[in-house]
C-alpha positions in Angstrom: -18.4 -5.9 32.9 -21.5 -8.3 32.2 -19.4 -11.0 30.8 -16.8 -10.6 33.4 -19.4 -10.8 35.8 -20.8 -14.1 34.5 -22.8 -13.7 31.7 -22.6 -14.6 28.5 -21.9 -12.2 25.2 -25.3 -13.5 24.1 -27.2 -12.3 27.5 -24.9 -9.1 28.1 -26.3 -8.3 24.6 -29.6 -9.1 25.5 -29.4 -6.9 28.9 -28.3 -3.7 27.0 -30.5 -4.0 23.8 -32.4 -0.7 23.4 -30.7 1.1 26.4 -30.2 4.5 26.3 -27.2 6.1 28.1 -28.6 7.3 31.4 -29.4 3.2 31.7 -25.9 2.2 31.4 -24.6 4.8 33.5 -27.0 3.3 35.9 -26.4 0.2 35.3 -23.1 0.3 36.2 -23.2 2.5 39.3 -25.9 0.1 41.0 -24.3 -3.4 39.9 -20.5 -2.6 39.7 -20.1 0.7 41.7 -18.9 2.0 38.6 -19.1 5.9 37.5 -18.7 6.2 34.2 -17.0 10.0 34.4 -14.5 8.5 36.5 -13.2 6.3 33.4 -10.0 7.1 31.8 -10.8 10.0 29.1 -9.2 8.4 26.6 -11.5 5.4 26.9 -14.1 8.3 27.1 -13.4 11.0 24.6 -11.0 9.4 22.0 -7.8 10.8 21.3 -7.2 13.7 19.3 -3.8 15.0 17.6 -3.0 18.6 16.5 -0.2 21.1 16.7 0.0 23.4 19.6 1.8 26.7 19.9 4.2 26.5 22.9 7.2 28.7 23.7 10.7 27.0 22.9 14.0 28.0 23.9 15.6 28.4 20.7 19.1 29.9 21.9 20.7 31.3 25.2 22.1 35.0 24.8 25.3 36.4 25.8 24.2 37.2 29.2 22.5 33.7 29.5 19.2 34.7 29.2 16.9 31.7 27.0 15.5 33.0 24.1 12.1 32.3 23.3 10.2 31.5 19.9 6.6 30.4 19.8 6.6 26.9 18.0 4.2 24.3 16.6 4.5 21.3 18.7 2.2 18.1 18.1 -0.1 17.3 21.2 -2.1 14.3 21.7 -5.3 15.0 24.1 -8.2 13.7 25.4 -10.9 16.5 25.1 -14.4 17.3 24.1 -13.9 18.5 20.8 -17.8 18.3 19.8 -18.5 21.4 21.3 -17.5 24.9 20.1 -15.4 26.0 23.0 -12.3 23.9 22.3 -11.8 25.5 18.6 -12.1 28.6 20.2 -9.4 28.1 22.4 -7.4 26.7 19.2 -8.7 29.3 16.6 -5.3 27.9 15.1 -6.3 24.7 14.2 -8.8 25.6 11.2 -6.9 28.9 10.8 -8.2 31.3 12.4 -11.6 30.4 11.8 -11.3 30.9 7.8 -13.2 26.9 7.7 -15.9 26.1 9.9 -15.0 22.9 12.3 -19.1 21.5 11.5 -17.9 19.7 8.6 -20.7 17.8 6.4 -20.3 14.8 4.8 -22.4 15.2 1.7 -19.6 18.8 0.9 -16.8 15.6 0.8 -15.1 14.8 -2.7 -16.8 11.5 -3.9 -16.0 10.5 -7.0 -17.4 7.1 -8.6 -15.5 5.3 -11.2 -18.2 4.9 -14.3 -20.0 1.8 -14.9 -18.7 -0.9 -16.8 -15.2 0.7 -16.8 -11.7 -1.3 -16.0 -10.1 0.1 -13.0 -6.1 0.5 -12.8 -4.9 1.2 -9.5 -1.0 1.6 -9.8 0.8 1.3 -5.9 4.0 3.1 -5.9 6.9 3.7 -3.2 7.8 6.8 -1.8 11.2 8.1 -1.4 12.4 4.0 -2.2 15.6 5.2 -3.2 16.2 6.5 0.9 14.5 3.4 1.9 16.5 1.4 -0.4 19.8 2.7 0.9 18.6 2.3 4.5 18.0 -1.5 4.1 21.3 -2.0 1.9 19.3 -3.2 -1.2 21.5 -4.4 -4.2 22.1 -2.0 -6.8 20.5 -2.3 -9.7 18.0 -4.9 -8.9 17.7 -6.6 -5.3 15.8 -9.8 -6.1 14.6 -10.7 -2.7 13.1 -7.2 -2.8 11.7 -7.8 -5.5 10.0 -11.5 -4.5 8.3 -9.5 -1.6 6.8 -7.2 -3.6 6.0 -9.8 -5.6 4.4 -11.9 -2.5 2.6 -8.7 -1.5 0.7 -8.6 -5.1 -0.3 -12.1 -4.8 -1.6 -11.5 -1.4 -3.8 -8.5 -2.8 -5.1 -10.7 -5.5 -6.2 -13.5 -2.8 -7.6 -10.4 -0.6 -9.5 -8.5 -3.9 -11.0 -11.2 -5.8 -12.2 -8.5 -8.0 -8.9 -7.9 -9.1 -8.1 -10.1 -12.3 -4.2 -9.0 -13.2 -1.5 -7.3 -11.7 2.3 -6.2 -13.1 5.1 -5.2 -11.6 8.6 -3.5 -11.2 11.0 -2.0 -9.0 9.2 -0.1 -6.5 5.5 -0.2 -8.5 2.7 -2.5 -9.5 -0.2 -2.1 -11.1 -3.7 -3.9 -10.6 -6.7 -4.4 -13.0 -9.7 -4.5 -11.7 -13.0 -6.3 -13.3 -15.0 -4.1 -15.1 -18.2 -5.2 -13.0 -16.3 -4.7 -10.1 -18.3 -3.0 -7.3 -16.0 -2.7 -4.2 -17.0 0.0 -2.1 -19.4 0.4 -4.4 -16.4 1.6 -7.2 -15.7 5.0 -4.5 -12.2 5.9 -5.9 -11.1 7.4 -2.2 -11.9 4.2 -0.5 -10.4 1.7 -3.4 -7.6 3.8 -3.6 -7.0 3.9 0.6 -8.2 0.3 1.1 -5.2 -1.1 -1.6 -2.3 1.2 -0.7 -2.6 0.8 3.0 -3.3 -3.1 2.7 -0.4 -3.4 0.4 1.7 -1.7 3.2 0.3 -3.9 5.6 1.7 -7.0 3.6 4.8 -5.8 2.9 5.8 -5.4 6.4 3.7 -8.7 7.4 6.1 -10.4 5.0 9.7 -8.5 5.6 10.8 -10.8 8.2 10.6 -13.6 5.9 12.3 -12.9 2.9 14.7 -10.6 4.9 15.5 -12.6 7.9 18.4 -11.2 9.4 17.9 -7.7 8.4 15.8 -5.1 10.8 13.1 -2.8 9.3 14.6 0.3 9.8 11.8 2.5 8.3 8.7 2.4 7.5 7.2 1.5 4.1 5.4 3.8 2.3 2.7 3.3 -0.5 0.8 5.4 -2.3 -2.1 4.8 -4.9 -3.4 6.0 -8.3 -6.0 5.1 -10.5 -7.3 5.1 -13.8 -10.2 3.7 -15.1 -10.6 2.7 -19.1 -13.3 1.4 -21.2 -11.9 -1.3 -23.2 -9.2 -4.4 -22.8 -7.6 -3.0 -25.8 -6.7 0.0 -23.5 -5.7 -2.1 -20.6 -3.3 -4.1 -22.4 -1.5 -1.2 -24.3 -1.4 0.4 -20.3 0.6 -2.8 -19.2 2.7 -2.9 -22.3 3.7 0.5 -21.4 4.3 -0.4 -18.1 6.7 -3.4 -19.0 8.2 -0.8 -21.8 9.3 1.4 -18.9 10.9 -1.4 -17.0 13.1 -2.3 -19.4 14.2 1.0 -20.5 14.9 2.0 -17.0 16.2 -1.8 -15.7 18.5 -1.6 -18.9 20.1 2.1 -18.0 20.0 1.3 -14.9 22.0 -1.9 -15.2 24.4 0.1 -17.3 24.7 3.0 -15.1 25.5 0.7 -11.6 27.8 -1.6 -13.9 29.9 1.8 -14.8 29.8 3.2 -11.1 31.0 -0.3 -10.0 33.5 -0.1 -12.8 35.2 3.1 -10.8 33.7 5.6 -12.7 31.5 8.5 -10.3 27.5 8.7 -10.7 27.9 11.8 -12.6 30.2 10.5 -15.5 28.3 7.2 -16.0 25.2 9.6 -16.3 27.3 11.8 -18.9 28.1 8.6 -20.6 24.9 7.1 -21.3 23.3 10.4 -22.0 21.7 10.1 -25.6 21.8 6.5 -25.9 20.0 4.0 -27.7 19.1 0.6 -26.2 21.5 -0.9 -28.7 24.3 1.5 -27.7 23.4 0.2 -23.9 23.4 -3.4 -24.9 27.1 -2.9 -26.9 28.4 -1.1 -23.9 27.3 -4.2 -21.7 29.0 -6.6 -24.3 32.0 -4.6 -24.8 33.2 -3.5 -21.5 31.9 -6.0 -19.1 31.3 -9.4 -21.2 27.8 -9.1 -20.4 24.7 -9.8 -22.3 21.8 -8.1 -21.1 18.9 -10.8 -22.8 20.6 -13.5 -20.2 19.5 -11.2 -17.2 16.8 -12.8 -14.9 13.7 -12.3 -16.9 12.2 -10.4 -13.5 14.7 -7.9 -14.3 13.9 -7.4 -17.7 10.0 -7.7 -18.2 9.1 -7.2 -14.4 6.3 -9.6 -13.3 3.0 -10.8 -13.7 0.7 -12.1 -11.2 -2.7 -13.9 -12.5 -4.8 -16.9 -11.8 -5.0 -20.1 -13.8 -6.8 -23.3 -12.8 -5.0 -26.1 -12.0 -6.0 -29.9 -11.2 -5.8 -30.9 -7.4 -6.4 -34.3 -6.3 -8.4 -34.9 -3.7 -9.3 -37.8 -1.1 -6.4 -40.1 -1.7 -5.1 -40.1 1.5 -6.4 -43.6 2.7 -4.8 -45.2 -0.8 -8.2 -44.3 -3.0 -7.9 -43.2 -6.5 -9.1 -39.7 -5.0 -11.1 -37.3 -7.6 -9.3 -34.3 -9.0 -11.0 -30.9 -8.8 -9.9 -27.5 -10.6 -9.1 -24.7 -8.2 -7.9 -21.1 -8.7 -4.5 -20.6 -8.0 -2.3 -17.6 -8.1 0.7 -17.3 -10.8 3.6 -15.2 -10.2 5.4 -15.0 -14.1 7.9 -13.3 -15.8 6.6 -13.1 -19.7 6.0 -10.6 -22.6 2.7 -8.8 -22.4 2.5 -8.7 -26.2 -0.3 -10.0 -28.3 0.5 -13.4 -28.2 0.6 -13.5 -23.9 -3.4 -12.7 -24.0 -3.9 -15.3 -26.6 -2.7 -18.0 -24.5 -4.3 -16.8 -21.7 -7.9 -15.4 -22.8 -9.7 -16.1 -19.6 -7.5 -13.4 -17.8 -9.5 -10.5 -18.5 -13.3 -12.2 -19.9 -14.1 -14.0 -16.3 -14.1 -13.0 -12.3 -13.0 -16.2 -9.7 -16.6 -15.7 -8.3 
């Protein structure tokens, strides 16, 4: 109301530094006829959500009388809820009163990763194969799906420079995080909420432009893990494991959607590959359908991995100078074996933060 009266942000500031809140209420009955109370509540009090019990017609009887069942229904109000007397007119709520409502928050669950200890956080999809479905994702690997989530991770690396390496398949990737790493001062709860719902976030930024022309029908969902190891020797055996997995589940799962394409139902492709060996899988592919799997898209096979490497810019050579060059960080999106000889090659990787 200051500002829109004139001021500036710096005087309204100024004006209401070390006011208390009979001051303001005063201030802005006598300058802008204003009574606070009279404000909408839920500029007021917040919003709150819980379920309340209301009666619900459930069915009409033979003489068409409703029937009534007490169910939960979710309410959103605009109430004091500081005081005791609303949660005891919703003993519900907390039960019946088994937990108090006054809850501390030195009694909440706050666990700090250890010191000088690599954090994994792994970010996985819920129900993808329902979202999947919904958004008519090709079956067994849908590569622009795949480039998002691939866009997303190299977003989080931009937004968490603490983060060093990140892999990748299907609905999942996995993020290391430097062993010095202090983000939110290494609280798992917040690290864990922070990267799931900002992974989220980027997903959905990005949908529109690697899917154009198809609608969002439902709403990503992301959940978080983490682990946290005390040598680079673990890490890398956790992302070999990790790339393990995607090949044994890319290469049934090619096998399986090439059957069911094939004519055969999901449940006899499933009978047939039951027991088999990645060679038997690979034969099958060869035999019956011409196809080798080592000439599918690397992404497919080895999932991906998404790192930073230095590479030259030039700079100032827009007016026709020679310009100077300058190393910058730059994030790599690849699609390589996490064996002995990748770390070799790259030995800055897990040894050195960006800052």
């Amino acid at each position: 109301m200051l500002v829109k009266s004139g001021k500036s942000e710096q005087e309204a500031q100024l004006a209401l530094k070390g006011t208390f809140a009979k001051d303001k209420n005063e201030l802005l009955a006598k300058q802008f006829q204003i009574n606070y109370d009279d404000e909408l509540a839920m500029f007021r009090k917040g919003s709150s959500v819980y379920r309340e019990k209301v009666e619900t017609t459930v069915k009409i009887d033979d003489y068409g009388e409703p029937i009534k069942r007490p169910r939960l229904k979710v309410t959103v109000a605009h109430v004091d809820t500081i005081g005791t007397a609303f949660w005891e007119n919703h003993p519900h709520i907390l039960r019946e009163g088994k937990f108090m409502h006054g809850f501390v928050k030195k009694f909440g669950i706050n666990h700090i990763f250890s010191p000088c200890n690599w954090i994994i956080v792994r970010i996985i999809a819920c129900q993808f194969d329902q979202f999947s479905t919904i958004h008519s994702f090709d079956k067994p690997n849908d590569e622009t799906a795949l480039r998002l989530m691939n866009e997303s991770a190299s977003l989080m690396m931009e937004q968490y420079p603490d983060i060093v390496f990140g892999y990748g398949f299907s609905n999942e990737y996995s993020f290391v995080f430097h062993e010095k790493s202090e983000l939110y001062q290494r609280r798992e709860s917040l690290i864990l909420s922070s990267c799931s719902s900002y992974f989220t976030s980027l997903y959905m930024t990005k949908w529109k432009e690697f899917f154009p022309y198809t609608e969002l029908m439902q709403t990503p969902h992301f959940e978080a893990d983490a682990l946290c190891y005390p040598k680079l020797k673990i890490i890398c055996e956790y992302l070999s494991w990790r790339q393990a997995e995607c090949h044994a589940g890319n290469q049934y799962n090619t096998c399986f959607w090439m059957l069911v394409k094939s004519g055969k139902s999901e449940k006899e492709a499933h009978e047939i590959l039951k027991g088999t060996l990645s060679k038997d899988k690979n034969e099958l592919l060869f035999q019956q359908f011409q196809m080798n799997y080592n000439n599918e898209p690397a992404m497919f096979r080895k999932g991906s991995c998404v790192y930073r490497r230095k590479v030259e810019e030039l700079a100032g050579a827009e007016d026709g100078g020679n310009g100077t060059s300058r190393e910058r960080w730059h994030v790599k999106v690849d699609h390589v074996d996490l064996g002995p000889g990748f770390w070799r090659k790259h030995p800055w990787l897990m040894t050195n933060c960006t800052q």
